[in-house]
Biopython code that builds the backbone (N, CA, C, O; Angstrom):
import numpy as np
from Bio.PDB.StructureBuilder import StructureBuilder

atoms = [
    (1, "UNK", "N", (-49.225, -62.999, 53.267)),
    (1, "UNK", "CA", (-49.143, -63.914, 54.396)),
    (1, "UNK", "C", (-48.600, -63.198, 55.634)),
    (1, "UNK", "O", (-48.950, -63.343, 56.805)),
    (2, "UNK", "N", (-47.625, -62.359, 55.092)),
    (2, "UNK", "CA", (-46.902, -61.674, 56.568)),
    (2, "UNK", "C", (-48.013, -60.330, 57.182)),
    (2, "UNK", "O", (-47.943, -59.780, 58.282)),
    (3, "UNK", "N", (-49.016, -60.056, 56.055)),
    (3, "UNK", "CA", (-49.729, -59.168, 56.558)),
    (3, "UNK", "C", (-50.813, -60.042, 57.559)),
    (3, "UNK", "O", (-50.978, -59.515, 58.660)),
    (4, "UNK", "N", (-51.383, -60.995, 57.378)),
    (4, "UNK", "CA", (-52.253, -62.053, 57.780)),
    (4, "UNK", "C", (-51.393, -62.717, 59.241)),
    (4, "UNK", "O", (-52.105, -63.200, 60.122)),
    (5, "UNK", "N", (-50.379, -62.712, 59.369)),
    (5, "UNK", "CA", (-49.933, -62.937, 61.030)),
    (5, "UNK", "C", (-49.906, -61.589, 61.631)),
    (5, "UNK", "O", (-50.760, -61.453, 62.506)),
    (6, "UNK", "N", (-49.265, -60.690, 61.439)),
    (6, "UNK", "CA", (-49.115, -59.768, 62.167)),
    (6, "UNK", "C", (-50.818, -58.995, 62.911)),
    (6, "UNK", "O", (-51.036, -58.613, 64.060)),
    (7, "UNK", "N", (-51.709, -59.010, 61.739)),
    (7, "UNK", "CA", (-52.629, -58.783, 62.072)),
    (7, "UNK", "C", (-53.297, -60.123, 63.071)),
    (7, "UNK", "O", (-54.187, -59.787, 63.853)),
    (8, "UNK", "N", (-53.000, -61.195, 63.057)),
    (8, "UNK", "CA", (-53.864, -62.151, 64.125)),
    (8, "UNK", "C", (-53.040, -61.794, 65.261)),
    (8, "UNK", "O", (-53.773, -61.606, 66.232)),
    (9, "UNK", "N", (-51.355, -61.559, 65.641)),
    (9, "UNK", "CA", (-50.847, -61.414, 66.334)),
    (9, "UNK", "C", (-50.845, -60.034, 67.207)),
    (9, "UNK", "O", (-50.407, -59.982, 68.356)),
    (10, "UNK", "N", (-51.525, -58.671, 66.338)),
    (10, "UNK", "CA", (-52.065, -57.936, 67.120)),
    (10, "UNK", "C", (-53.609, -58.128, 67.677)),
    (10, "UNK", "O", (-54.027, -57.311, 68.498)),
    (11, "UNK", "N", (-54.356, -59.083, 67.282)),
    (11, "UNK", "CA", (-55.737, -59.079, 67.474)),
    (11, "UNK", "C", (-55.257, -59.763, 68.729)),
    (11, "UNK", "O", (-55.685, -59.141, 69.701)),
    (12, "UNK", "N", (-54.582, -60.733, 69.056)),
    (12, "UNK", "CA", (-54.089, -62.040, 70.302)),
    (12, "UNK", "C", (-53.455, -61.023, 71.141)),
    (12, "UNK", "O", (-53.678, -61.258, 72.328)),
    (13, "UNK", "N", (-52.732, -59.957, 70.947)),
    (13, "UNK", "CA", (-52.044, -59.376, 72.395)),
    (13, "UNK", "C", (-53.495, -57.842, 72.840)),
    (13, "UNK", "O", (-53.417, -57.060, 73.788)),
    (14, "UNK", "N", (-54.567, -57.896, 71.834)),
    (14, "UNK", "CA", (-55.166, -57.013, 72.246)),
    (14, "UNK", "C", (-56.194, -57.608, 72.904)),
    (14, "UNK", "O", (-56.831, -56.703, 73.442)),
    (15, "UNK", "N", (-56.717, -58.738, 73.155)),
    (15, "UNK", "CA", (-57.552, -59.721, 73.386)),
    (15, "UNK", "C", (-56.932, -60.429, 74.838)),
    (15, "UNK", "O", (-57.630, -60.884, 75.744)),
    (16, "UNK", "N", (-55.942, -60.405, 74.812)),
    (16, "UNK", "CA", (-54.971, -60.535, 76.205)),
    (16, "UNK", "C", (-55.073, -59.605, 77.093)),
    (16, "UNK", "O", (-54.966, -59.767, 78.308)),
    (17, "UNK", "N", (-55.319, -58.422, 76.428)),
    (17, "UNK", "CA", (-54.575, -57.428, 77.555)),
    (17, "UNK", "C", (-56.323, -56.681, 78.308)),
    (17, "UNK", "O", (-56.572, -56.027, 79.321)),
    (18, "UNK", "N", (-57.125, -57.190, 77.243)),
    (18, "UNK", "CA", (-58.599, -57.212, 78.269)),
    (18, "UNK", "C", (-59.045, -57.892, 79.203)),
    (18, "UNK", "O", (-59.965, -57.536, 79.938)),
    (19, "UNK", "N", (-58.343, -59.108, 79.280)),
    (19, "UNK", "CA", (-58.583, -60.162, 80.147)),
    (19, "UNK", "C", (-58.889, -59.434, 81.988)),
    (19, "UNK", "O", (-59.630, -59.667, 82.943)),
    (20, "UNK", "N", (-57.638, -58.355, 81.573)),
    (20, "UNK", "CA", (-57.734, -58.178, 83.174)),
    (20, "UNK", "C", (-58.290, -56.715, 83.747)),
    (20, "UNK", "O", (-57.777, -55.920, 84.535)),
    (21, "UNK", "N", (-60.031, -56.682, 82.748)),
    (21, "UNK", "CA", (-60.172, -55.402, 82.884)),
    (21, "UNK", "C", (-60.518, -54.763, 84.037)),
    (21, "UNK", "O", (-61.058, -53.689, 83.775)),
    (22, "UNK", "N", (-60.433, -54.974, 85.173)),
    (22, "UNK", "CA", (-60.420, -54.312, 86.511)),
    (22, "UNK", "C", (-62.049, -54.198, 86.833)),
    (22, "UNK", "O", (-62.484, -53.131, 87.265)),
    (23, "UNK", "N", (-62.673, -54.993, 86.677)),
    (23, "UNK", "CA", (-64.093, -54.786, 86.976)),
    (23, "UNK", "C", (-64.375, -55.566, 88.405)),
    (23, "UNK", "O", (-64.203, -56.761, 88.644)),
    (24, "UNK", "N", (-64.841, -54.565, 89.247)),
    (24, "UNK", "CA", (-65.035, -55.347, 90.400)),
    (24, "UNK", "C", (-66.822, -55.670, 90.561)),
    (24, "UNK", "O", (-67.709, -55.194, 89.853)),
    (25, "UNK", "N", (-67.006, -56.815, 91.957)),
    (25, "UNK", "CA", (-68.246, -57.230, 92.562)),
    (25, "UNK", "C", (-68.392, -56.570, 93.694)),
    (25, "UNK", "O", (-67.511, -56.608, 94.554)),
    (26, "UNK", "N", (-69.428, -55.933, 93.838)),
    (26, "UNK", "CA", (-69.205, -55.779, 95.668)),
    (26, "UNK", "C", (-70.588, -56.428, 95.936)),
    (26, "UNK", "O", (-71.633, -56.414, 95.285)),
    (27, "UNK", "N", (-70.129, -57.185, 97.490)),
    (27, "UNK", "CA", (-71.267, -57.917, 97.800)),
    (27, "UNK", "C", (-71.206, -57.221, 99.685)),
    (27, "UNK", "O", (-70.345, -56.842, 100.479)),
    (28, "UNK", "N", (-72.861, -57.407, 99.634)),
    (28, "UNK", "CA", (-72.977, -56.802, 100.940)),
    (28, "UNK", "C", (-73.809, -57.654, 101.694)),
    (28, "UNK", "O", (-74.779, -58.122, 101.098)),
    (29, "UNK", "N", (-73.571, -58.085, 103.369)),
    (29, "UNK", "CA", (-74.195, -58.698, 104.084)),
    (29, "UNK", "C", (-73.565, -58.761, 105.156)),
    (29, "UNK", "O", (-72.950, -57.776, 105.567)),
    (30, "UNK", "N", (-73.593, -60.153, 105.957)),
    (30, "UNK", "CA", (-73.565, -60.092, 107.667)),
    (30, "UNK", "C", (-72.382, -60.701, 107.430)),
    (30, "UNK", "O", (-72.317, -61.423, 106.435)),
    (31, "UNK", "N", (-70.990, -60.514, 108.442)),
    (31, "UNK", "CA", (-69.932, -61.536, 108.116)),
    (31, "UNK", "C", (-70.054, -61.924, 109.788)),
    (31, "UNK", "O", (-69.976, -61.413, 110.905)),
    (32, "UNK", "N", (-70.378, -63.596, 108.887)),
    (32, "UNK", "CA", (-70.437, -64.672, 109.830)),
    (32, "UNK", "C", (-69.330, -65.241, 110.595)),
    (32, "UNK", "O", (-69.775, -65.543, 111.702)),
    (33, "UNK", "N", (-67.945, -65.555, 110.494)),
    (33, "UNK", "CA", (-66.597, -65.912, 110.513)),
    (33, "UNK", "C", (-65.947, -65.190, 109.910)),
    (33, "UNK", "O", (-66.115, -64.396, 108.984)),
    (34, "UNK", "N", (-64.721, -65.712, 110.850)),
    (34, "UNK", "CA", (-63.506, -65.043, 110.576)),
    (34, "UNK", "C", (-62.159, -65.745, 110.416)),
    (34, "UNK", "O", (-61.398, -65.280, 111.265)),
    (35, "UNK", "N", (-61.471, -66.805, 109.570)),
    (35, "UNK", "CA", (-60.482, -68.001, 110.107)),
    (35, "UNK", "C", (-59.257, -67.275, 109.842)),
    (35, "UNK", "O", (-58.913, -67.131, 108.670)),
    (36, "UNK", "N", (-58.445, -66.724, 110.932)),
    (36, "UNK", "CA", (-57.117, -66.182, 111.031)),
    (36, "UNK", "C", (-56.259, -66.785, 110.224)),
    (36, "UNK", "O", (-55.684, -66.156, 109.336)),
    (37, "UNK", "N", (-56.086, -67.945, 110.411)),
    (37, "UNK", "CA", (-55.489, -69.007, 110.262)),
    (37, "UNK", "C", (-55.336, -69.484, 108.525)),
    (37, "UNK", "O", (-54.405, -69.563, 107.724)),
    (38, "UNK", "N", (-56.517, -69.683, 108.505)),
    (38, "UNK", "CA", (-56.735, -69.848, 106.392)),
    (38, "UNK", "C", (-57.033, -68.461, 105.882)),
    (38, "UNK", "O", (-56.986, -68.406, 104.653)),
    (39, "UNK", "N", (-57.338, -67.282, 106.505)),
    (39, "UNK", "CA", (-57.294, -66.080, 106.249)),
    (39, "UNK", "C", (-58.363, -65.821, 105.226)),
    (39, "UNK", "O", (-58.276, -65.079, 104.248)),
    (40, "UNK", "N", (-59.573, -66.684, 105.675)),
    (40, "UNK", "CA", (-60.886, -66.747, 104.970)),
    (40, "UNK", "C", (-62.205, -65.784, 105.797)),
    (40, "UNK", "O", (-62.243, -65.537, 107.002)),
    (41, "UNK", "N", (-62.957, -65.467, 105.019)),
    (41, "UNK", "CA", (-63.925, -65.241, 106.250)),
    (41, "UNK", "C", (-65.719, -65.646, 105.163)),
    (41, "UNK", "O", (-65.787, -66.294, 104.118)),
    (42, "UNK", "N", (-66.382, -65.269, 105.598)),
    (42, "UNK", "CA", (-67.839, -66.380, 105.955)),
    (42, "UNK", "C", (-68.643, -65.168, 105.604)),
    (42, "UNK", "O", (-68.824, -64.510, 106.629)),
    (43, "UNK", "N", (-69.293, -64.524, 104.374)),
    (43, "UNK", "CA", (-70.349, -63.741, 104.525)),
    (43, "UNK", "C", (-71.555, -64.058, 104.510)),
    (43, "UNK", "O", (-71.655, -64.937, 103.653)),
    (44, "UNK", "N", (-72.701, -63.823, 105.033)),
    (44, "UNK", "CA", (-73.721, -64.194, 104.705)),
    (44, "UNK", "C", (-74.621, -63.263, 103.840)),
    (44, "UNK", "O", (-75.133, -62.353, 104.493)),
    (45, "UNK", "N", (-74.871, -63.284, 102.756)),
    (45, "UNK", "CA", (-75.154, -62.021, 101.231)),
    (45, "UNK", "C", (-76.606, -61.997, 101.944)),
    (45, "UNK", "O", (-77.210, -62.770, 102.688)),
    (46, "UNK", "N", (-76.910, -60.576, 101.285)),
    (46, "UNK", "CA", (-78.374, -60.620, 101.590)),
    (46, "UNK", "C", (-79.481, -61.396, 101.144)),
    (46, "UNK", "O", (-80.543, -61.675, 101.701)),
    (47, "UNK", "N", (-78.933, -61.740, 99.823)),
    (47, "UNK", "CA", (-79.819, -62.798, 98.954)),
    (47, "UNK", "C", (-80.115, -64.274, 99.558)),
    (47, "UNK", "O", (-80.923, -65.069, 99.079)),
    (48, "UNK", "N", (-79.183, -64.521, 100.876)),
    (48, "UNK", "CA", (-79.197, -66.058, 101.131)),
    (48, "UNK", "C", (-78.424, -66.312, 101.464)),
    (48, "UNK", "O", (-78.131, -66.152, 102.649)),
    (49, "UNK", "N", (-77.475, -66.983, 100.382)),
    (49, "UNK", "CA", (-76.176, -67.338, 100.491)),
    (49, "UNK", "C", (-75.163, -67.194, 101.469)),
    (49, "UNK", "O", (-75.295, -66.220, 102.210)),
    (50, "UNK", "N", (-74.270, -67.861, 101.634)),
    (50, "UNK", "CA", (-72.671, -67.605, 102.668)),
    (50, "UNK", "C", (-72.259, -67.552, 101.126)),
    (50, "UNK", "O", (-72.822, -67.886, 100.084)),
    (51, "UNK", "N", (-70.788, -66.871, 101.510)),
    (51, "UNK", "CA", (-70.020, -67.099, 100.174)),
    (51, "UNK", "C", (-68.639, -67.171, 101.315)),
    (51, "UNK", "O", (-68.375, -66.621, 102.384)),
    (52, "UNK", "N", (-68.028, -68.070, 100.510)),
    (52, "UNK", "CA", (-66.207, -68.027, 101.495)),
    (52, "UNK", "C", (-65.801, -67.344, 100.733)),
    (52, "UNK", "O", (-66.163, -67.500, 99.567)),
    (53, "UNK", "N", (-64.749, -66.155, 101.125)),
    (53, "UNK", "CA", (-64.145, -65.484, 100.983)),
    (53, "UNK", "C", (-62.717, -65.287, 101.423)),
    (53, "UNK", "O", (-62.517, -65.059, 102.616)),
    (54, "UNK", "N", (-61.330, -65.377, 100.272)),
    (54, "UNK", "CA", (-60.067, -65.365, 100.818)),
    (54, "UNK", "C", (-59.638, -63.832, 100.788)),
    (54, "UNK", "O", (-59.858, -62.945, 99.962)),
    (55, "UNK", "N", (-58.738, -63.854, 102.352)),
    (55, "UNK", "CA", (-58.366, -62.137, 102.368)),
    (55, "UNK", "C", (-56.992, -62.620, 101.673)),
    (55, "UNK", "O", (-56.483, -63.735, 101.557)),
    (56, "UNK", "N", (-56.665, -61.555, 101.329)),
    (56, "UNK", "CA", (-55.318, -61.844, 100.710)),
    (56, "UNK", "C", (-54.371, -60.616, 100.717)),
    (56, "UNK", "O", (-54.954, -59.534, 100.645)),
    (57, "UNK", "N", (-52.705, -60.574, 100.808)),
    (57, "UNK", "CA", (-51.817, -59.499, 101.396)),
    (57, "UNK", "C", (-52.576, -58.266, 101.044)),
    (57, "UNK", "O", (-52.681, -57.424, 101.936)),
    (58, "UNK", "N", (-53.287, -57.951, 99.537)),
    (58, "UNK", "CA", (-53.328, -56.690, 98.929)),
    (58, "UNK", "C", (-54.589, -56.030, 99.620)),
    (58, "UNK", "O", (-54.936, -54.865, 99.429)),
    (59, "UNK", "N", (-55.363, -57.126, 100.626)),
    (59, "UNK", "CA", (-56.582, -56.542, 101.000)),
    (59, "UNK", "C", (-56.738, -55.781, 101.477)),
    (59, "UNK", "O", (-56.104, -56.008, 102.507)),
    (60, "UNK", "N", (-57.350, -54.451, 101.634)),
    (60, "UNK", "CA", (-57.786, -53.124, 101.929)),
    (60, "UNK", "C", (-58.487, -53.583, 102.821)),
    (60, "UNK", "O", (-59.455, -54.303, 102.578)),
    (61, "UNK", "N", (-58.058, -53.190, 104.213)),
    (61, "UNK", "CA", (-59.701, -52.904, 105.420)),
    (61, "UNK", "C", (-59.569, -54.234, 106.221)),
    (61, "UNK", "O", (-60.322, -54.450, 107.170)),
    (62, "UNK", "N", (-58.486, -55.245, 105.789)),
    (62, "UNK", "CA", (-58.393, -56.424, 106.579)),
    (62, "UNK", "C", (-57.764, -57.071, 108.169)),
    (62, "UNK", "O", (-57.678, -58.152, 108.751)),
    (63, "UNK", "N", (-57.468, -55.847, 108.353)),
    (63, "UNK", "CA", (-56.772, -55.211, 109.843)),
    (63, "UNK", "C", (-57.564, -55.560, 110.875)),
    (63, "UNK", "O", (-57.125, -56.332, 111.728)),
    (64, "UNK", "N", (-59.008, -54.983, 110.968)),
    (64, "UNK", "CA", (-60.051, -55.137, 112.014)),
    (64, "UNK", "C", (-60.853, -56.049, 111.830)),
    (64, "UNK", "O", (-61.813, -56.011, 112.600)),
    (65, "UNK", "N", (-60.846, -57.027, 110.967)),
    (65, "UNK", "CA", (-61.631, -58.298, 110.645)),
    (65, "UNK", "C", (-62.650, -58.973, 111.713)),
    (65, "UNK", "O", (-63.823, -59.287, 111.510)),
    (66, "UNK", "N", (-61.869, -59.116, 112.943)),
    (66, "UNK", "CA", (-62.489, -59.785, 114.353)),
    (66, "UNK", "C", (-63.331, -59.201, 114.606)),
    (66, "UNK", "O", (-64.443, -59.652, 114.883)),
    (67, "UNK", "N", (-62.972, -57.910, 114.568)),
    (67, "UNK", "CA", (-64.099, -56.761, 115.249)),
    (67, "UNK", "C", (-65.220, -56.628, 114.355)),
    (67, "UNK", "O", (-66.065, -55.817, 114.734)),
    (68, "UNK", "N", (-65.462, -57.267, 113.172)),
    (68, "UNK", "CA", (-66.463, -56.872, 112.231)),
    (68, "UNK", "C", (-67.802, -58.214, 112.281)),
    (68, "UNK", "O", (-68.930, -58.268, 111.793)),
    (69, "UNK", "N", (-66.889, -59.285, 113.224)),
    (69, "UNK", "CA", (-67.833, -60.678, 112.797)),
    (69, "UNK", "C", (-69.114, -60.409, 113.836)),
    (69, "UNK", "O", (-69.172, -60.274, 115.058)),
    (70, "UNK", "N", (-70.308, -60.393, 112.561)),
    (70, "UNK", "CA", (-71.350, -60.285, 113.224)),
    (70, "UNK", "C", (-72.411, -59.655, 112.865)),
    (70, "UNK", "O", (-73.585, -60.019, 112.939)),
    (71, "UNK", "N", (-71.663, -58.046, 112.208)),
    (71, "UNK", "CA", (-71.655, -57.280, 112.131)),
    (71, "UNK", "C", (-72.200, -56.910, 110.310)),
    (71, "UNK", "O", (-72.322, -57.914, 109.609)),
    (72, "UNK", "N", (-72.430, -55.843, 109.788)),
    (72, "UNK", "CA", (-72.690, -55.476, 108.022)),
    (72, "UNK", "C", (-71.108, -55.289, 107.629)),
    (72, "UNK", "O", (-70.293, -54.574, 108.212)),
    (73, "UNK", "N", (-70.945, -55.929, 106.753)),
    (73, "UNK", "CA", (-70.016, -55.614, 105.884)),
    (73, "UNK", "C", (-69.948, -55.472, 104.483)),
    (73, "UNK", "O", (-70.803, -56.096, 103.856)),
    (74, "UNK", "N", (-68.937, -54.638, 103.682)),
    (74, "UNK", "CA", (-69.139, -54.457, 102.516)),
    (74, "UNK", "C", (-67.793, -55.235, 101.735)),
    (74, "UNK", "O", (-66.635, -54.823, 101.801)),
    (75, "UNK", "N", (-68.161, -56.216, 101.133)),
    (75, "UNK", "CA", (-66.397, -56.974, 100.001)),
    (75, "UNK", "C", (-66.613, -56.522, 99.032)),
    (75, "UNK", "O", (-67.638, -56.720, 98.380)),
    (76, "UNK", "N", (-65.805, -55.903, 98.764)),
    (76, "UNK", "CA", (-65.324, -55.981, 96.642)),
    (76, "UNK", "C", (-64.223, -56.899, 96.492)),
    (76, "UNK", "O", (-63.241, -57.103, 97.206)),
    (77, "UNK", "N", (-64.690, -57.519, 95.168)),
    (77, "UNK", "CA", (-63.536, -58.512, 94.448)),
    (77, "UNK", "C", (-63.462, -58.008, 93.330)),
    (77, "UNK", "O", (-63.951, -56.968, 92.887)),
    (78, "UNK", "N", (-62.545, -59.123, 92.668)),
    (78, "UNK", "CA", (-62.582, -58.743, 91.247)),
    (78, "UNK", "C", (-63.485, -60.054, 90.393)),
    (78, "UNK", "O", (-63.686, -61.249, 90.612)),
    (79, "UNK", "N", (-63.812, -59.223, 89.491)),
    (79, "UNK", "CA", (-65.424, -60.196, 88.754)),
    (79, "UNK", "C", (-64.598, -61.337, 88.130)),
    (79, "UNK", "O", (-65.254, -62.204, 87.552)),
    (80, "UNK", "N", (-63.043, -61.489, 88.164)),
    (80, "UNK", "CA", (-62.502, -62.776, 87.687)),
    (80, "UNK", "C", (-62.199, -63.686, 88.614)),
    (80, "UNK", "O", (-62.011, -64.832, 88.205)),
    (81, "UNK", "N", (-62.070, -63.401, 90.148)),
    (81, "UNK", "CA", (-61.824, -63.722, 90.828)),
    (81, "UNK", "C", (-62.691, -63.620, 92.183)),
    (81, "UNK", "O", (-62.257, -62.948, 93.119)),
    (82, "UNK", "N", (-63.750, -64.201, 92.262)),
    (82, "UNK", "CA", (-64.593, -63.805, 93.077)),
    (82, "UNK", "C", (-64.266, -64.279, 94.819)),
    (82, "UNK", "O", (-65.015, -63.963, 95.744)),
    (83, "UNK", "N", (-63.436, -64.805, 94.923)),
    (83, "UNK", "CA", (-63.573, -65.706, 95.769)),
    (83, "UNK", "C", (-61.935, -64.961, 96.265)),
    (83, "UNK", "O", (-61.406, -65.742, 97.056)),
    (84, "UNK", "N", (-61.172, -63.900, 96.055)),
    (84, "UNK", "CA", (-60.172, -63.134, 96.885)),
    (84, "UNK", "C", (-60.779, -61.867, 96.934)),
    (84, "UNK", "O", (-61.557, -61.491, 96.057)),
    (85, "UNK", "N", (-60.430, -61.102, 98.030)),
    (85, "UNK", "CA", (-61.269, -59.975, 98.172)),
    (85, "UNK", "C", (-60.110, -58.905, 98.407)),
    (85, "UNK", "O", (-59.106, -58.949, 99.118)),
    (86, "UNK", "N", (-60.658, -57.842, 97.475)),
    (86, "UNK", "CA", (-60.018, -56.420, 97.240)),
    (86, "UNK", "C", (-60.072, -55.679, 98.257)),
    (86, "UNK", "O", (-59.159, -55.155, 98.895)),
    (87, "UNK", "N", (-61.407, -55.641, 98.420)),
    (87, "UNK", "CA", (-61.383, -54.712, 100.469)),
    (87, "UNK", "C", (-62.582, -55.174, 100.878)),
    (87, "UNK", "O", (-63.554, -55.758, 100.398)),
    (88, "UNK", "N", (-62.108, -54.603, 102.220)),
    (88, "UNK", "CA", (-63.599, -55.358, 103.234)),
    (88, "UNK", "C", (-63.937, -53.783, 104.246)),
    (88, "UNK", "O", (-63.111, -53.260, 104.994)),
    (89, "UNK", "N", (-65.122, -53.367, 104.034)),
    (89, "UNK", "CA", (-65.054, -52.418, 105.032)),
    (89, "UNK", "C", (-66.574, -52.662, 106.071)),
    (89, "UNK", "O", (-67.561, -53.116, 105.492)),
    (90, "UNK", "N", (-66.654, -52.396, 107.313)),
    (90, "UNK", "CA", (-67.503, -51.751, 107.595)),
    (90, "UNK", "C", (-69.008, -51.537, 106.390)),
    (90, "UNK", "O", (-68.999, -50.798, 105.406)),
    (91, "UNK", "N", (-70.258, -52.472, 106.877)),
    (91, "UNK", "CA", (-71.490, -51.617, 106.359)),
    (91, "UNK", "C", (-72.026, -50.892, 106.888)),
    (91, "UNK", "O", (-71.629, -50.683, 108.034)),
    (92, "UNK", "N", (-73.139, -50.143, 106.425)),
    (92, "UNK", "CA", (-74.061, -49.268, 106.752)),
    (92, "UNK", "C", (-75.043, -49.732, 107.701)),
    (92, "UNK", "O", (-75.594, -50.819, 107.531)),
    (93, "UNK", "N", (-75.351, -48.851, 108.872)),
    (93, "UNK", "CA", (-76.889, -49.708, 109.175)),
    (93, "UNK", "C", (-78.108, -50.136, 108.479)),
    (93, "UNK", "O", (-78.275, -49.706, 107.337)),
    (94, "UNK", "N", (-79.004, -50.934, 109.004)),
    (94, "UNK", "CA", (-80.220, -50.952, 108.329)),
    (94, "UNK", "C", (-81.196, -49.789, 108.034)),
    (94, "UNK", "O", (-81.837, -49.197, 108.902)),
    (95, "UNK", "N", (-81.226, -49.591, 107.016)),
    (95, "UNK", "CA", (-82.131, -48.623, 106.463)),
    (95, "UNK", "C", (-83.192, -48.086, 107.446)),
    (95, "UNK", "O", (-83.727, -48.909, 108.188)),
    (96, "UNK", "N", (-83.548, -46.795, 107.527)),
    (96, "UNK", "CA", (-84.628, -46.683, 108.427)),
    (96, "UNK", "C", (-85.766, -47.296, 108.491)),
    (96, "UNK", "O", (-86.201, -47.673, 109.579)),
    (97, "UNK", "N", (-86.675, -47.567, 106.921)),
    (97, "UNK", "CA", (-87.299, -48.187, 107.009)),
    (97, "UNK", "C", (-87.171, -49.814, 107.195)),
    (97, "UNK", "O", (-88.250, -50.372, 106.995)),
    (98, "UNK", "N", (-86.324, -50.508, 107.460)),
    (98, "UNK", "CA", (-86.735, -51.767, 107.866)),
    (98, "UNK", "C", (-86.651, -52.164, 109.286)),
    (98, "UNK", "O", (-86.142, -53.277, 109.423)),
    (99, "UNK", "N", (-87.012, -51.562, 110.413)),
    (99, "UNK", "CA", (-87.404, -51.799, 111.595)),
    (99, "UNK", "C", (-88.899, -52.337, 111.724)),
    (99, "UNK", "O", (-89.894, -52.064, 111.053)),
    (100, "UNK", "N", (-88.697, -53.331, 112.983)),
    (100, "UNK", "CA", (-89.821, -54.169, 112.827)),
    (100, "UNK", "C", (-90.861, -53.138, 113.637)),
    (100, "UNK", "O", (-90.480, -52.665, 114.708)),
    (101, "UNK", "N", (-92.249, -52.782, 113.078)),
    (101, "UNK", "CA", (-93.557, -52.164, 113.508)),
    (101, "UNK", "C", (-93.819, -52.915, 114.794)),
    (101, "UNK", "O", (-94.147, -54.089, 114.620)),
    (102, "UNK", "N", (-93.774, -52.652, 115.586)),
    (102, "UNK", "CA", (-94.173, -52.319, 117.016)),
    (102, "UNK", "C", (-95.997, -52.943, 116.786)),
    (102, "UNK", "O", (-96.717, -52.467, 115.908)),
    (103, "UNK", "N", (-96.270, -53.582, 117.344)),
    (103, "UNK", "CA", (-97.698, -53.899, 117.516)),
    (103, "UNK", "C", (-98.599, -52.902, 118.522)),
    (103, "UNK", "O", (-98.143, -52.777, 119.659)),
    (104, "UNK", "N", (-99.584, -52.327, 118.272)),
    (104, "UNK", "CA", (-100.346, -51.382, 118.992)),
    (104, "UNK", "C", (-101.199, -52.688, 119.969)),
    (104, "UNK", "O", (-101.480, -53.884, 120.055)),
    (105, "UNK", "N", (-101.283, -51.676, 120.416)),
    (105, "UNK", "CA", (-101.952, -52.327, 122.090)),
    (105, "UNK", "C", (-102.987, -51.542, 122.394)),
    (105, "UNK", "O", (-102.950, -50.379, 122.795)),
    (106, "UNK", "N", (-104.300, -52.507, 122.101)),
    (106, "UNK", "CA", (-105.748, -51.381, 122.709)),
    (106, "UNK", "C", (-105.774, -50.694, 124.077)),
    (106, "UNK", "O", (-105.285, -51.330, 125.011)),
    (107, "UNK", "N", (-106.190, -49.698, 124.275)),
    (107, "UNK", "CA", (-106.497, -49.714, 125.659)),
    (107, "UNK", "C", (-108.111, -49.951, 125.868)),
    (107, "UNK", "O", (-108.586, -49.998, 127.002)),
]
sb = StructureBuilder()
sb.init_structure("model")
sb.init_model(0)
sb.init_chain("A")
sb.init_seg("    ")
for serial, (resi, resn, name, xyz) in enumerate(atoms, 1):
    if name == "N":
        sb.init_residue(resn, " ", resi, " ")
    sb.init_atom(name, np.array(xyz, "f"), 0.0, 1.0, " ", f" {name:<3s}", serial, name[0])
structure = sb.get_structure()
């Protein structure tokens, strides 16, 4: 019997201690808003979506926020917590190829 707890009681603190395996999301798109105030901001994902997003003390990159609305940005969270964000930086421009083709003009 005492072998039969100890063993459920190591299976329960090893099963605990995965919970918080550090796996992050990063989502990339346009950030729409910025609320100082609720310390949220507004992305718009490339897929569609807005997603609200809370900055929070530990956030990386959350300094220049104002200056970013509008603009590509990149969030990582954590995949348990999608909705506080780990860092926010600066995106990339648009790829070379997706500029809109220019229409030719006969002469």
């Amino acid at each position: 019997m005492k072998n039969i707890l100890s063993i459920l009681s190591v299976l329960a603190l090893a099963a605990a201690a995965q919970a918080g395996c550090g796996v992050t999301v990063t989502s990339e798109g346009t950030l729409k808003s910025f609320n100082a105030e609720k310390k949220e901001i507004v992305v718009s994902v490339k897929g569609g979506k807005d997603a609200t997003i809370t900055i929070t003390p530990e956030t990386t990159g959350a300094e220049g926020l104002k200056d970013l609305v509008g603009k590509a940005v990149k969030v990582e969270a954590s995949k348990h917590a999608v909705t506080k964000a780990l860092s926010v930086e600066a995106g990339a421009a648009a790829p070379a190829g997706d500029e809109k083709k220019k229409k030719k003009v006969k002469a």
